[in-house]
C-alpha positions in Angstrom: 28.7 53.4 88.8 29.2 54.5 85.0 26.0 54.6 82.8 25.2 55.4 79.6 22.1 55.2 78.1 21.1 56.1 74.1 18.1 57.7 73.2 17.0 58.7 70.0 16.5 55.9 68.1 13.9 55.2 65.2 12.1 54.4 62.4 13.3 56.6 59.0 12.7 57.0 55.6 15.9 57.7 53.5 16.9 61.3 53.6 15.1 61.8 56.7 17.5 63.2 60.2 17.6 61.6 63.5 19.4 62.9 66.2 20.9 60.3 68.9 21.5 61.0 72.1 23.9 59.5 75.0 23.2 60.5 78.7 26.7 59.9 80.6 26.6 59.7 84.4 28.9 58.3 87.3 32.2 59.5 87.0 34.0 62.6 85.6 34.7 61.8 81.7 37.3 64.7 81.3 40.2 62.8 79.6 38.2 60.3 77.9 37.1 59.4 74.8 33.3 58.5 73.5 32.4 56.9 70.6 29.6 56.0 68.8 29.9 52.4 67.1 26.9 50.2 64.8 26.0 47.0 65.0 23.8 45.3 62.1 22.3 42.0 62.3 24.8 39.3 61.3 27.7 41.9 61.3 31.0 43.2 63.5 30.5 46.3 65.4 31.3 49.2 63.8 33.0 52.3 64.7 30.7 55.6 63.3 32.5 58.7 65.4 34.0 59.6 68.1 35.1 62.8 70.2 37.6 63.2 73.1 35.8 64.8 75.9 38.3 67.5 76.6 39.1 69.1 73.4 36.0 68.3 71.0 38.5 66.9 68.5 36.3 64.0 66.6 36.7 61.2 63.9 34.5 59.5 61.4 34.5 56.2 59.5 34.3 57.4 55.7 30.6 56.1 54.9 29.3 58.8 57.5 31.5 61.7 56.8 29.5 65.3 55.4 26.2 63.4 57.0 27.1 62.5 60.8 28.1 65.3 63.2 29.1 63.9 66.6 29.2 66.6 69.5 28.6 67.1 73.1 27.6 69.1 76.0 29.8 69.1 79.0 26.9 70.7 80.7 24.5 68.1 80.8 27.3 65.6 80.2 25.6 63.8 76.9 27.3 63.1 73.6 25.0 63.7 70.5 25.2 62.1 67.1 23.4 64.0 64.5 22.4 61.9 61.5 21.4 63.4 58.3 20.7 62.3 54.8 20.5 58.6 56.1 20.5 55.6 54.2 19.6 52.3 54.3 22.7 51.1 55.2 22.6 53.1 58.2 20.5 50.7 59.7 21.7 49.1 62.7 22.0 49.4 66.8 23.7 52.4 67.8 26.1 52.0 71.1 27.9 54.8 72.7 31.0 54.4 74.4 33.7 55.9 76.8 37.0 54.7 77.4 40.8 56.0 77.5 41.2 54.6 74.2 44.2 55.6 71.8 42.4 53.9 69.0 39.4 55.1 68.3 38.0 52.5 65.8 38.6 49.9 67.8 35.4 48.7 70.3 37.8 46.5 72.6 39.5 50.0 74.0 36.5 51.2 75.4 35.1 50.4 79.0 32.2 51.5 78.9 29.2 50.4 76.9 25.4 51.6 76.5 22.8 49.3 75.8 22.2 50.7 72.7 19.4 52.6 70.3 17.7 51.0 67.2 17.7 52.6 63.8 16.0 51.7 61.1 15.7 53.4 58.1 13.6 52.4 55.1 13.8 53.0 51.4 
C-alpha cells in the first residue's frame, strides 16, 4: 500500500524558511514523478514543483522560482520542499504526489496523494 505523508508544516512570518517534508513508502518510486501542489481556501489546487525520481530533473510554477528548492533522498525515500523568503500568498495546504505523469502541472496525472501539511504565513 502506497503512502505518503507531509510533515513540516507551519505557522511563518514573511521572509521566514520552512522546510517540508514527504515520507514515501510502499512501492519502488524509481520511474515516477512527485510533485508538490497548493491548495488555498476557496481556490484550485496548484502545482508548486516537481522532480522525477530517477534523474532529479525538477520544475516550478513561476511565483516559487529563486525561493522553492524541491529535492529528494532516494535513501530514506522522502521528497523535500525547501521554502524560503515566503510570502503571504504562500499560504495554503501543501500535498505531495507520485504518479507516472507526463504533465507535471496537472494534479489529475498523479495517483497518489498525501493528506497534506498546512502553511500559514503571516505578514
Amino acid at each position: 500500500q502506497v503512502r505518503l505523508v507531509e510533515s513540516g508544516g507551519g505557522l511563518v512570518q514573511a521572509g521566514d524558511s520552512l522546510r517540508l517534508s514527504c515520507a514515501a513508502s510502499g512501492r519502488t518510486f524509481s520511474g515516477y514523478v512527485m510533485g508538490w501542489f497548493r491548495q488555498a481556501p476557496g481556490q484550485e489546487r496548484e502545482f508548486v514543483a516537481a522532480v522525477r525520481w530517477t534523474t532529479g530533473f525538477t520544475s516550478y510554477t513561476d511565483s516559487v522560482k529563486g525561493r522553492f528548492t524541491i529535492s529528494r533522498d532516494n535513501a530514506k525515500n522522502t521528497v523535500y520542499l525547501q521554502m524560503n523568503n515566503v510570502k503571504p500568498e504562500d499560504t495554503a495546504v501543501y500535498y505531495c504526489a507520485a504518479g507516472f505523469s507526463n504533465n507535471w502541472s496537472n494534479p489529475g496525472t498523479y495517483d497518489y496523494w498525501g493528506q497534506g501539511t498546512q502553511v500559514t504565513v503571516s505578514s
